[in-house]
C-alpha positions in Angstrom: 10.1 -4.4 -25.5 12.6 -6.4 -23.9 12.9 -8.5 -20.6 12.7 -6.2 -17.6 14.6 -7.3 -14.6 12.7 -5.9 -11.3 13.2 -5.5 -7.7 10.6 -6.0 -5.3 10.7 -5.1 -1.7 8.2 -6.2 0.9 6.8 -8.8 -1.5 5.0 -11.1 1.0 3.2 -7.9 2.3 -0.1 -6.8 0.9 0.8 -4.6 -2.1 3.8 -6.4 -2.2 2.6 -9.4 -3.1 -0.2 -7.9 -6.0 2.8 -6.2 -7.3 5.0 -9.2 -7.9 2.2 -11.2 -9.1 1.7 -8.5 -11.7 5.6 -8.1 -12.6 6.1 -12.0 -12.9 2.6 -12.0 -15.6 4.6 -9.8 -17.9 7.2 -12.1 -18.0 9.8 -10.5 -16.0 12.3 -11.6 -14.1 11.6 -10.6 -10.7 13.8 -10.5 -7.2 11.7 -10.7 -3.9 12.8 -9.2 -1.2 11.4 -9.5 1.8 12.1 -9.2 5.9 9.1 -11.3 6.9 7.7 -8.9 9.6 4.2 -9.4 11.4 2.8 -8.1 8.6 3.9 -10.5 5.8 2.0 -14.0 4.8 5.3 -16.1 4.0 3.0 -19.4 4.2 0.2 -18.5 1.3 2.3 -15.7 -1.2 5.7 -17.6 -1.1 4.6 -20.8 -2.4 2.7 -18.5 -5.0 5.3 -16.6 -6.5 7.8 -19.8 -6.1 5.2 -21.3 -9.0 7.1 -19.1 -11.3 9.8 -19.7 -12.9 10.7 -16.1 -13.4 11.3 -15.2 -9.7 13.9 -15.3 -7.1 13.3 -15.0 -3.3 15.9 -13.0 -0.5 15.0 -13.1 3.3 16.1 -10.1 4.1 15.5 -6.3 5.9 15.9 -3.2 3.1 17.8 -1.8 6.2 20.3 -4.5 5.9 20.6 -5.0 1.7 23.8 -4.5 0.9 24.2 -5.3 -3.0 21.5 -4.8 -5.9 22.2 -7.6 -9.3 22.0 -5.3 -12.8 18.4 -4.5 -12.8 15.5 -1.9 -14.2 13.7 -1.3 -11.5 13.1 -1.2 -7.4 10.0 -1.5 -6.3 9.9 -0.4 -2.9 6.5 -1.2 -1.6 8.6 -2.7 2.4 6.9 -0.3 5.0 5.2 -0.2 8.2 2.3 1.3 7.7 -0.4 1.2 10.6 -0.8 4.3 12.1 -1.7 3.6 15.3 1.3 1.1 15.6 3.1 4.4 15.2 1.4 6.6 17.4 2.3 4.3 20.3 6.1 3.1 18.9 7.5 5.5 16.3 10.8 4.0 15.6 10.1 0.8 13.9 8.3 3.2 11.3 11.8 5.8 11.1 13.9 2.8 10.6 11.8 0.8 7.8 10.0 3.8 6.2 13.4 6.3 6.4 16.5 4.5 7.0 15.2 1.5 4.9 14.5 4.3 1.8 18.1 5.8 2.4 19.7 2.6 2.2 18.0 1.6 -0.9 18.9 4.9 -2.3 22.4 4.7 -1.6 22.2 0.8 -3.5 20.6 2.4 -6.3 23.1 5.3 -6.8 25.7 2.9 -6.4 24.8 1.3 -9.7 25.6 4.7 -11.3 28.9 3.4 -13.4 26.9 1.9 -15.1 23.2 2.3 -15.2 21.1 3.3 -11.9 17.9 1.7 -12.1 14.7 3.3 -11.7 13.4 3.8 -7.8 9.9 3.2 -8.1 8.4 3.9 -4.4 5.4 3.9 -2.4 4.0 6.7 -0.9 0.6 7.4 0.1 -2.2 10.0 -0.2 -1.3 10.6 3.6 1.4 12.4 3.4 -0.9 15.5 2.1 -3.2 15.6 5.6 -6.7 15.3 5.7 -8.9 17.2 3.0 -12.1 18.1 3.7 -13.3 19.2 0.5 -12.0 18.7 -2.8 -8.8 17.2 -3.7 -5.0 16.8 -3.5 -2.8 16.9 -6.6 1.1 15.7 -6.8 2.6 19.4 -6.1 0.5 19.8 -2.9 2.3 21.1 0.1 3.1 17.8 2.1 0.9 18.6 6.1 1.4 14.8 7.4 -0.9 14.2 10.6 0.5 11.1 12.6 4.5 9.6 12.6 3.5 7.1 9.8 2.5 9.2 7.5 5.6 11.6 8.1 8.2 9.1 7.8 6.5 8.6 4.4 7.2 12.3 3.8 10.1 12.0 5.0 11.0 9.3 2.5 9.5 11.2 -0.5 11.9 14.5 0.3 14.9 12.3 0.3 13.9 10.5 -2.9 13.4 14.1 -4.2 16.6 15.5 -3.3 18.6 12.6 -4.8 17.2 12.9 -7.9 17.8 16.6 -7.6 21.8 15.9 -6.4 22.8 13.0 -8.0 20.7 12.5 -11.0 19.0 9.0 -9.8 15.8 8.3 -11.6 12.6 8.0 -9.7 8.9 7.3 -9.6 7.1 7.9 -6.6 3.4 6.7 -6.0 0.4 8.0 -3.8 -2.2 5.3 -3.8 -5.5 5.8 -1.3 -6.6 2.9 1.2 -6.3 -0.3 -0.7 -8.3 -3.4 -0.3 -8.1 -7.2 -1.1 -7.0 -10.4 0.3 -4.1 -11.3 2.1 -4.7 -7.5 4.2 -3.6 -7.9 7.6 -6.4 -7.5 10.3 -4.5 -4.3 11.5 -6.8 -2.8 8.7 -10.1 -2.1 8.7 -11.8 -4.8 6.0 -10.0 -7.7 7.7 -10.2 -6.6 10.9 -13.9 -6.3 10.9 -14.7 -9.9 9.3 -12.2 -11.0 12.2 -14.3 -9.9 15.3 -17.7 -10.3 13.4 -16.6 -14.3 13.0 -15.0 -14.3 16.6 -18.3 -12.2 17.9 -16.3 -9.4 19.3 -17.3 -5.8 18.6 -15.5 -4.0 15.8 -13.9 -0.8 17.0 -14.0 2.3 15.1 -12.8 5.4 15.7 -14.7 8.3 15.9 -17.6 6.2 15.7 -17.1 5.8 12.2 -16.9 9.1 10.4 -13.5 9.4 8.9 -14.0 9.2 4.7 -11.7 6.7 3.2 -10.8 6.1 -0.9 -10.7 2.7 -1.8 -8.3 1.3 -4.4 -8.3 -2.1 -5.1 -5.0 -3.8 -4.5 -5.1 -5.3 -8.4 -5.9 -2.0 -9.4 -2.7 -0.4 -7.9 -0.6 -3.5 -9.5 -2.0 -2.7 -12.7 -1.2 1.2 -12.1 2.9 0.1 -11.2 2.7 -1.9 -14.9 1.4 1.0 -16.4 4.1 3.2 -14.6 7.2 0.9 -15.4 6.1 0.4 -19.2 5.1 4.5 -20.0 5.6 6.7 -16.4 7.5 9.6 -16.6 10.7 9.8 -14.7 11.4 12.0 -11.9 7.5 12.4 -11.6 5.0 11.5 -8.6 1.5 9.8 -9.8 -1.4 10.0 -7.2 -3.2 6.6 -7.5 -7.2 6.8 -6.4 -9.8 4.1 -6.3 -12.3 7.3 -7.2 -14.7 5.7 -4.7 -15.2 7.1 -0.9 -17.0 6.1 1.8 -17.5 6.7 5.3 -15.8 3.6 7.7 -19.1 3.0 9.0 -20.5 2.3 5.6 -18.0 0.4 5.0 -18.6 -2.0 8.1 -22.3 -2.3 7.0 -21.7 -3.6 3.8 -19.2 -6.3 5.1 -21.8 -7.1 7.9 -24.7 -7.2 4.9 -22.0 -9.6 3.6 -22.1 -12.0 6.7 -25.8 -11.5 7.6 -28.2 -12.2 5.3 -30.6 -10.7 8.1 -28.5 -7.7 8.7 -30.7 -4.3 9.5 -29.2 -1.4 10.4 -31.3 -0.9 13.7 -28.9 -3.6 15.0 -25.3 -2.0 14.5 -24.9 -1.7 18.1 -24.4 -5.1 18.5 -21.7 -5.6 16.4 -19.7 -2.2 17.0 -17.9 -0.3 19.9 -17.7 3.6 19.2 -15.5 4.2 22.4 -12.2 4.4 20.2 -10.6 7.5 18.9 -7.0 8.0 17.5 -5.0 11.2 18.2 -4.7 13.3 15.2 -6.8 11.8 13.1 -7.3 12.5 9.4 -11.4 13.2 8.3 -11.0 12.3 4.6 -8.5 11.9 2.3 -8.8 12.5 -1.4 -6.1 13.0 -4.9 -6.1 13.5 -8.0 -5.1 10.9 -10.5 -5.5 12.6 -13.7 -2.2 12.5 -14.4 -1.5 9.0 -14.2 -5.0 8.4 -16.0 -3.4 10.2 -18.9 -1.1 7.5 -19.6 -4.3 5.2 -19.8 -4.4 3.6 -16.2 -8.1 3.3 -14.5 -9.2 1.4 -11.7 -11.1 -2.0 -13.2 -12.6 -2.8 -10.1 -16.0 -1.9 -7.8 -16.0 -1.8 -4.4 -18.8 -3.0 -3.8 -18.7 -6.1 -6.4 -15.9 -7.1 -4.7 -16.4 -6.9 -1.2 -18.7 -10.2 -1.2 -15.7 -12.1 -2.9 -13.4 -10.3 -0.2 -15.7 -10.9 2.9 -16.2 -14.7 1.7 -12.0 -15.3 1.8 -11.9 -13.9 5.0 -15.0 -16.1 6.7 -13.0 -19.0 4.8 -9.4 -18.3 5.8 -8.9 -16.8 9.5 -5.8 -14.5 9.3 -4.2 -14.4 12.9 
């Protein structure tokens, strides 16, 4: 197989940054791009990646990327994605998650007198809605709940339409709630070992009941491999962790994690049940059988890892 010379966007993000890692292991040559938001950790992952020699940093916003080098693939994994960020300001969320898209798809058309490389992008499972039983598959009717999760939509249907109109390949991805280091404390994990080591109450909404799938982050990097090396084009691949949870079981295990003395009699102390979020989801849930059949599973347990994860987080203090 030869070289394959990849795109990725949002690189010093979360997924981002497992994704690169992955790409850059298999050898290929690898442009990060990257608009270091808030949300990005430019002073661990850059000085990461820059140890190899097969990748290639740009500062810059997807809004604003005017010219794309001969490549294979674009990984688009640059979003904002916290959804109560967007309940209270939806426009960061339309310009990154939309106009960001549209941009990248107008780059990637433009490479069509030659070759258009494949758009590889990331969705997520929330652009189905909530589930309360069983779960969604890739042809699912798309019932977003909050403005993240339907500028995502809105991002798959214009994906969809240019490979309809103008021929462009695609792959789109809908992973559930990953988990590693590196997570900004906007997200639950993180954000729990932050105000358990500060000794500040962890709020959860609705005291705790949504269902969440976990996916390891590594286990979604290896899923993109997999997708870029055998994925069909013009498909969508749901990506699930196949292991769900309530949050509030989640938030006991991390505070097993710090407290050796931990009993459950005590979770008052360390929680505050007065938050709720308007419109929110009760449990999401997909189907990955698809993508499963091209030999991708998830490697990792949630609950072997979240001691490793909990432990990185009491070590490093993410602001």
């Amino acid at each position: 197989m030869s070289m394959k010379i990849v795109y990725v966007t949002g690189c010093l993000g979360f997924i981002g940054s497992y994704v690169a890692k992955a790409c850059l292991e298999e050898g290929w040559q690898v442009m990060g791009i990257d608009s270091m938001t808030y949300a990005s950790h430019p002073n661990r992952i850059l000085p990461e990646l820059q140890d190899y020699d097969n990748f290639t940093f740009k500062k810059e916003d997807i809004c604003d990327l005017d010219w794309l080098y001969d490549c294979d693939f674009v990984i688009n994994c640059a979003a904002e994605t916290h959804v109560d960020n967007s309940i209270v300001n939806s426009s960061k969320f339309l310009q990154s998650n939309v106009s960001g898209v549209h941009n990248l798809l107008k780059l990637v058309k433009s490479k069509g007198n030659y070759q258009m490389p494949t758009f590889l992008h990331f969705s997520t499972d929330e652009v189905y809605g909530d589930i309360a039983d069983g779960t969604h598959k890739e042809t699912d009717i798309l019932t977003p709940s909050n403005p993240y999760s339907a500028t995502k939509a809105a991002a798959d249907q214009l994906i969809t339409a240019w490979g309809r109109t103008y021929g462009l390949p695609y792959i789109i991805v809908r992973p559930t709630n990953n988990y590693g280091i590196y997570q900004h404390t906007e997200k639950l994990i993180p954000k729990a070992c932050k105000f358990i080591t500060t000794g500040r109450k962890i709020p959860l909404h609705e005291k705790g009941t949504p269902i969440r799938n976990w996916l390891h982050a590594a286990d979604t990097a290896d899923a993109i491999i997999t997708l870029v090396k055998g994925g069909s084009i013009q498909e969508i691949y749901n990506i699930s962790g196949n292991f769900e949870q309530s949050n509030l079981e989640t938030v006991k295990k991390i505070l097993r994690e710090f407290h050796d003395d931990y009993r459950d009699e005590d979770l008052w102390r360390y929680i505050n049940y007065e938050y709720s979020r308007t419109g929110q989801d009760v449990r999401y849930s997909v189907d990955d059988s698809k993508l499963k059949e091209l030999g991708w599973s998830p490697n990792r347990k949630f609950d072997d890892e979240i001691g490793r994860i909990v432990e990185f987080y009491k070590d490093n203090f993410i602001w």
